[in-house]
C-alpha positions as CSV (number, residue, x, y, z in Angstrom):
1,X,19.4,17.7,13.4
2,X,21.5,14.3,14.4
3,X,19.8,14.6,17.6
4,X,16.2,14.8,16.2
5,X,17.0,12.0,13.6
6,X,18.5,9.7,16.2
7,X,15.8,9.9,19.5
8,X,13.5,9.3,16.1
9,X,15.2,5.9,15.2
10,X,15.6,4.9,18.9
11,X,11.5,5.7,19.5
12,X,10.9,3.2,16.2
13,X,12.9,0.5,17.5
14,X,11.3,0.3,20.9
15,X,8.2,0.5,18.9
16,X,8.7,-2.7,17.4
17,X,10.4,-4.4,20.5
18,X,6.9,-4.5,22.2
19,X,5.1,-5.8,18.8
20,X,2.9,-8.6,19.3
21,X,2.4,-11.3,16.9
22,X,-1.1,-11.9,14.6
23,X,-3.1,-15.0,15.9
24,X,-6.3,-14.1,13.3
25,X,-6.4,-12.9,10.1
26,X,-7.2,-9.8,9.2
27,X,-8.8,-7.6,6.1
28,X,-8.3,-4.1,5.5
29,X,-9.8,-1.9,3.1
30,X,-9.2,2.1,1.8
31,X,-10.2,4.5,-1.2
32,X,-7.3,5.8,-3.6
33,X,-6.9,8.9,-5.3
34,X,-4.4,9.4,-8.0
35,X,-2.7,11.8,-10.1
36,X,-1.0,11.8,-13.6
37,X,2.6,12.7,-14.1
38,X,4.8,13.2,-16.8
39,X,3.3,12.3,-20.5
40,X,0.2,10.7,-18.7
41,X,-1.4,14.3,-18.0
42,X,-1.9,15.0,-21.5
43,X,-4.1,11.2,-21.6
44,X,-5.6,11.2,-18.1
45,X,-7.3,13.6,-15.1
46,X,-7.8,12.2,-11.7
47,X,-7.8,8.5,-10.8
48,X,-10.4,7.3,-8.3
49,X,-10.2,3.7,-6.4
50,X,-9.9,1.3,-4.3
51,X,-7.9,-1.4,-2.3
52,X,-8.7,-4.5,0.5
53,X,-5.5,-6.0,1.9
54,X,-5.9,-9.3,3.6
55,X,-3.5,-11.2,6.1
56,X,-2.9,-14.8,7.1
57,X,-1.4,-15.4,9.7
58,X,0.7,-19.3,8.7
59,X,2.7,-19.0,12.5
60,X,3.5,-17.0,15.2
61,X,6.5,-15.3,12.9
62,X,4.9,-15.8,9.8
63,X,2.1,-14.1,7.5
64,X,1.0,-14.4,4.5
65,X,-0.2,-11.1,2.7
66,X,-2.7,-10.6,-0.5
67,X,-2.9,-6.6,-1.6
68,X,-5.5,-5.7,-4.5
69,X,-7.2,-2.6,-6.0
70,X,-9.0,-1.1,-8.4
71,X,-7.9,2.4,-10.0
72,X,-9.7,4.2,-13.2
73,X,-8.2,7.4,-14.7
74,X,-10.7,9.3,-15.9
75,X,-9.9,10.1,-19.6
76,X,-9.6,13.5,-21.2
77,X,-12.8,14.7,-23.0
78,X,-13.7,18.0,-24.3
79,X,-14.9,19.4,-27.8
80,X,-12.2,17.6,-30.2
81,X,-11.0,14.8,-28.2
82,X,-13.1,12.3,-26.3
83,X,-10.2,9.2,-24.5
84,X,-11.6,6.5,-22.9
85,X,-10.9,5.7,-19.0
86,X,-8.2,4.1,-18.6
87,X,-8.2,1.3,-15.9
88,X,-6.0,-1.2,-13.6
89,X,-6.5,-4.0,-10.8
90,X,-3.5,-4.5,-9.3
91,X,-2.2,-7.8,-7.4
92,X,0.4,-8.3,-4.6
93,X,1.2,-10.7,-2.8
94,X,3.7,-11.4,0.2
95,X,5.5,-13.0,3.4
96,X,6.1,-10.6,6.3
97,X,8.3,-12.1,8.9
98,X,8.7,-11.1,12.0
99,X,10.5,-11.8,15.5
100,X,11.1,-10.4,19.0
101,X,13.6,-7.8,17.9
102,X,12.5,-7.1,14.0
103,X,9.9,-7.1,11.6
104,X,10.7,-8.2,8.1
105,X,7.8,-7.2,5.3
106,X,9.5,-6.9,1.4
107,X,7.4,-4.4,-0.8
């Protein structure tokens, strides 16, 4: 299992020897799915969204980041109960750094 884990690790790190630095920017975008856990399943059924992530590059090392989405939870309706959806927009932002040797991207 050490074996496995380490030719893993060692695969990863020439992976990001050979990266290449971002000259243009770039924009990204996916759906989301989402389920409840803990108290929220007795409020909410499945969420349903989406997200566009954008990147600047500032330098060769340096980018700037912007992450946001949209996610509704669709809320629990039947005979006696009728909740209303329950919606977000979340907003990230960030600096990803990154050299010959390393890549540096906080979450």
């Amino acid at each position: 299992m050490f074996k496995v884990r380490f030719l893993a690790l060692a695969a990863i790190l020439l992976l990001c020897l050979n990266a290449k630095a971002q000259t243009s920017s770039n924009i990204s975008i996916g759906a989301e799915f989402g389920l409840p856990s803990g108290n929220f399943v007795s409020l909410s059924g499945i969420g349903l969204g989406a997200s566009a992530k954008a990147e600047f590059p500032v330098s060769p090392q340096i980018v700037l980041t912007v992450n946001v989405g949209f996610m509704n939870f669709f809320g629990k309706r039947n005979q006696l109960i009728n909740l209303p959806d329950l919606t977000y927009i979340p907003l990230k932002g960030g600096v990803k750094y990154q050299s010959q040797s390393f890549m540096l991207k906080p979450r």
